[in-house]
C-alpha positions in Angstrom: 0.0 0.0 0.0 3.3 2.5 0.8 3.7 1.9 -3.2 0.2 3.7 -3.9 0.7 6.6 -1.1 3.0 10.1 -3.2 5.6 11.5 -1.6 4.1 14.8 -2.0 0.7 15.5 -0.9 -0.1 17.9 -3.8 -0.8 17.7 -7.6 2.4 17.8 -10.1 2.5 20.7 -11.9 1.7 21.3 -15.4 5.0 21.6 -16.3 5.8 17.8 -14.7 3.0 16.7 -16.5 3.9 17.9 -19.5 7.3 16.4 -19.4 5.8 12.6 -18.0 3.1 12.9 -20.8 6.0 14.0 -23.5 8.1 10.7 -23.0 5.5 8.6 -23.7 5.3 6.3 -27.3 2.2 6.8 -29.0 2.3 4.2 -30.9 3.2 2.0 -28.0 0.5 3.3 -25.8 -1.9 3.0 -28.7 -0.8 -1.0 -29.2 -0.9 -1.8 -25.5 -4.7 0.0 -25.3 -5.5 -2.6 -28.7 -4.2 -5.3 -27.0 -6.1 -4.6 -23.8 -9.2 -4.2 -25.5 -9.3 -7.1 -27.7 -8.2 -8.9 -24.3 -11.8 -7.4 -22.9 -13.7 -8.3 -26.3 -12.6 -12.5 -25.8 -14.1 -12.5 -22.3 -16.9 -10.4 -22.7 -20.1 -12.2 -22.1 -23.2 -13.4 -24.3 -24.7 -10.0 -25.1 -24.9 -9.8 -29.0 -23.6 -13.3 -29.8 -24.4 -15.2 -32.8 -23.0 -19.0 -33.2 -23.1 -20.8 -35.5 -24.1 -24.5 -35.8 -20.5 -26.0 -35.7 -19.8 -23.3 -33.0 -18.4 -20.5 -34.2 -19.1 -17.1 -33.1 -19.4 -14.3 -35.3 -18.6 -11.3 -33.8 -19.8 -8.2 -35.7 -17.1 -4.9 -36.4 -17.3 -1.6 -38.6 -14.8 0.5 -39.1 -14.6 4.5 -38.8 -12.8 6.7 -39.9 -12.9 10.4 -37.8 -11.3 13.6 -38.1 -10.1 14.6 -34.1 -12.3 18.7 -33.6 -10.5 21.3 -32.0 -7.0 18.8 -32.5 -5.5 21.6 -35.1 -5.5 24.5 -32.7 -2.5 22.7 -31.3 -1.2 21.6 -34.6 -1.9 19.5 -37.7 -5.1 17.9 -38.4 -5.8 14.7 -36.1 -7.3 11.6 -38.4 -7.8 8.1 -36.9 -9.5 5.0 -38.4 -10.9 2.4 -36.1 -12.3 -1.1 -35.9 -15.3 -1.4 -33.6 -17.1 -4.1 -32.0 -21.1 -3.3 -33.0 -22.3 -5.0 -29.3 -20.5 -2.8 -27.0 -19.2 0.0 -28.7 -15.3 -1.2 -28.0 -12.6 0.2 -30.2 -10.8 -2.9 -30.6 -7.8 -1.0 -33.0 -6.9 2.1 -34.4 -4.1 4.0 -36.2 -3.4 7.6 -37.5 -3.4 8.4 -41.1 -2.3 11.6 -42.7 -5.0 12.6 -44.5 -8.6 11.6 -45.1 -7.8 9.7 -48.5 -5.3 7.3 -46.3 -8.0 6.1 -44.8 -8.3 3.1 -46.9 -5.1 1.6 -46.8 -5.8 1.8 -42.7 -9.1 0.3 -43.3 -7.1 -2.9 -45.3 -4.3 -3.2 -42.8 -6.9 -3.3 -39.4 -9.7 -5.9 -41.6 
């Protein structure tokens, strides 16, 4: 429990922050959140399922593609493509593109 308890008994500045939150990989942190979420989309009960007779359960997905609002006041344009789970809602991937019209080579690569 000493492990969970700070040091310091106050917030970290914005400046500390903004250094933690600058070391961190993107692209990692975006591969471990897939992972975790498929890892939640194999457990997840009954709700939505549809087997078939030898078994198999289809599991239905769309992808999405969405332009990020207000991400281009600190920057360039923000566009990410995901693969959804229709039951829950669950982004099970996504990945950056540059532009809209890269949208369906992401679309290929997370089918």
């Amino acid at each position: 429990m000493e492990a969970l308890s700070p040091k310091w008994r106050r917030t970290p500045s914005g400046i500390t922050l903004a250094r933690i939150l600058s070391d961190i990989d993107i692209d990692r942190l975006e591969a471990c959140s897939s992972e975790y979420q498929q890892q939640l989309d194999e457990v997840d009960g009954v709700s939505g399922r549809v087997e078939l007779a030898d078994g198999r359960r289809l599991v239905g997905q769309s992808l999405d593609g969405k332009t990020l609002r207000g991400a281009s006041k600190h920057g360039d344009d923000v566009h990410l493509v995901s693969r959804v789970r229709h039951e829950s809602g669950t982004v099970l991937e996504q990945m950056r593109v540059a532009t809209k019209i890269d949208e369906r080579k992401a679309a290929q690569r997370l089918l």
